[in-house]
N, C-alpha and C positions, 0 to 999 in steps of 0.2 A: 685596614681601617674600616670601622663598619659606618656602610654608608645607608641602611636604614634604622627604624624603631624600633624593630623586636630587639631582643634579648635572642644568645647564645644559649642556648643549653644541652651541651654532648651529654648523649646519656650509655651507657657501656653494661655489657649483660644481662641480666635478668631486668633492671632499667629499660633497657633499649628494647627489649620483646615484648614487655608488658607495653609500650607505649606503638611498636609496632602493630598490635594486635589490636590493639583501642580504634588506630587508625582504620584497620583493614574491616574491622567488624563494624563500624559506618558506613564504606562503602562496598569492600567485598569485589567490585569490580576496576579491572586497571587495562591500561594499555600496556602488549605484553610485547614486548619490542626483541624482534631476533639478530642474526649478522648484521652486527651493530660498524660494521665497516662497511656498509653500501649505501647507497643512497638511491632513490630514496626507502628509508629505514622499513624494513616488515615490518607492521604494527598492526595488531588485533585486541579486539577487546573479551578480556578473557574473565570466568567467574574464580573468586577465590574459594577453595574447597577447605580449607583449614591454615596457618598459622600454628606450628606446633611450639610445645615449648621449648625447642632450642632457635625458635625463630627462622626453620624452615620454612617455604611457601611449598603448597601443594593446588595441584590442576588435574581434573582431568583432562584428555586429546583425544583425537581419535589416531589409533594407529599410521595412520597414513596420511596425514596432516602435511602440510607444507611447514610448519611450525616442529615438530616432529623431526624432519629432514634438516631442518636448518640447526637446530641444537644437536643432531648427531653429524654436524661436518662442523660447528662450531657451537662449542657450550654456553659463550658469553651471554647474558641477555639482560633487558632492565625493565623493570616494571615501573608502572607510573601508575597514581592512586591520584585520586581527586571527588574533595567534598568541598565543593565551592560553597554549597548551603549553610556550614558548619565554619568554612577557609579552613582546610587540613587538607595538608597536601603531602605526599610522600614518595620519595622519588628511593628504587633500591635497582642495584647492581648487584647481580651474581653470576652464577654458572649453575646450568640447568642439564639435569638426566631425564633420560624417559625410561620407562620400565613397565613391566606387568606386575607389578606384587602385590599379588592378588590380596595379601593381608590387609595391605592397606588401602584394594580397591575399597574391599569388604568394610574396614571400618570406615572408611569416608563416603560411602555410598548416600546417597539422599532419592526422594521420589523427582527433584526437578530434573536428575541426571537422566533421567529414561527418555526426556524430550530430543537429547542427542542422542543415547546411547538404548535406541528399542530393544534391544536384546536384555537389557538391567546390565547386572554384575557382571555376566557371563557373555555378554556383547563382545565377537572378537574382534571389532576394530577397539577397544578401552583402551587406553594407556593413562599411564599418571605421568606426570611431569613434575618432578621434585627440584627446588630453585633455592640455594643454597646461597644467600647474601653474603658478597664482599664489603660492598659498602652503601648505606643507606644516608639521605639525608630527608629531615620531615622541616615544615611549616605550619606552625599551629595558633589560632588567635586565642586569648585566654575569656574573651568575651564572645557569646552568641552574637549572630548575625547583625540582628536588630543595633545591640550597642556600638558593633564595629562601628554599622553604617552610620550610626548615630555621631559618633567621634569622628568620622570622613566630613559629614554634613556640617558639625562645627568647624572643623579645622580651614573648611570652604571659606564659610561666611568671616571667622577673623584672618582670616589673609594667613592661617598658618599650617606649617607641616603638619601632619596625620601623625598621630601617635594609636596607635593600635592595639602596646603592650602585645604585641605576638611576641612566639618564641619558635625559634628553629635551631638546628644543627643537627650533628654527625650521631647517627645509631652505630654502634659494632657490638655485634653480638657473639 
């Protein structure tokens, strides 16, 4: 039973990545949560380097990370997105690799990377971190911030529920 206002909308495929990638290029930045069996939970906030188009995440690390260590004793990991200024919120589950391939340090390289990695490209603690979605769910309002809050502000004043026209559910990509 759905117990708020949004609207359901699972979206599946080329759907689901086009609308992940909306999300992540607003914010770009997520909490990147490791051994997801401990408490309390690793959690870092990590830059996103690309969203490809099969709806892969891409990071760089530094080789020797504690982040690093914990996806090579256990791959599971979840990331968390949040654009409270917009209300897009996107929460995904995968299993995450680390690797050196150097191809795609090369293509995803940018000059903000140098601020961790002094060395550039050729920095030997670089690694990537490739994060491979199981299962993602987002939250998204269909109105700017202003109208949300504007619809809160009314629903205050007549004594009634909030209708917000958001939409969420389940990405598989």
């Amino acid at each position: 039973m759905k117990k708020d206002n949004s609207s359901v909308k699972d979206l599946v495929n080329q759907k689901a990545v086009d609308k992940i990638k909306e999300l992540v290029d607003h914010t770009q930045v997520c909490f990147f949560t490791t051994h997801l069996d401990s408490t309390p939970l690793p959690t870092r906030p990590m830059y996103t380097q690309q969203v490809d188009e099969e709806g892969t995440f891409w990071f760089f690390s530094d080789e020797e990370s504690e982040k690093n260590f914990d996806i090579k004793d256990d791959s599971r990991v979840q990331l968390l997105y949040a654009n409270p200024s917009k209300s897009e919120f996107l929460s995904v589950y995968g299993h995450a690799m680390v690797s050196r391939d150097r191809s795609k340090i090369e293509e995803l390289w940018n000059p903000m990377a140098k601020a961790w990695f002094k060395g550039g490209k050729d920095d030997p603690s670089l690694s990537i971190i490739q994060v491979i979605p199981d299962e993602a769910y987002y939250w998204d309002t269909k109105h700017n911030k202003m109208v949300s809050l504007l619809k809160i502000i009314t629903s205050i004043a007549s004594d009634s529920r909030s209708n917000d026209d958001g939409v969420q559910g389940r990405l598989k990509v």
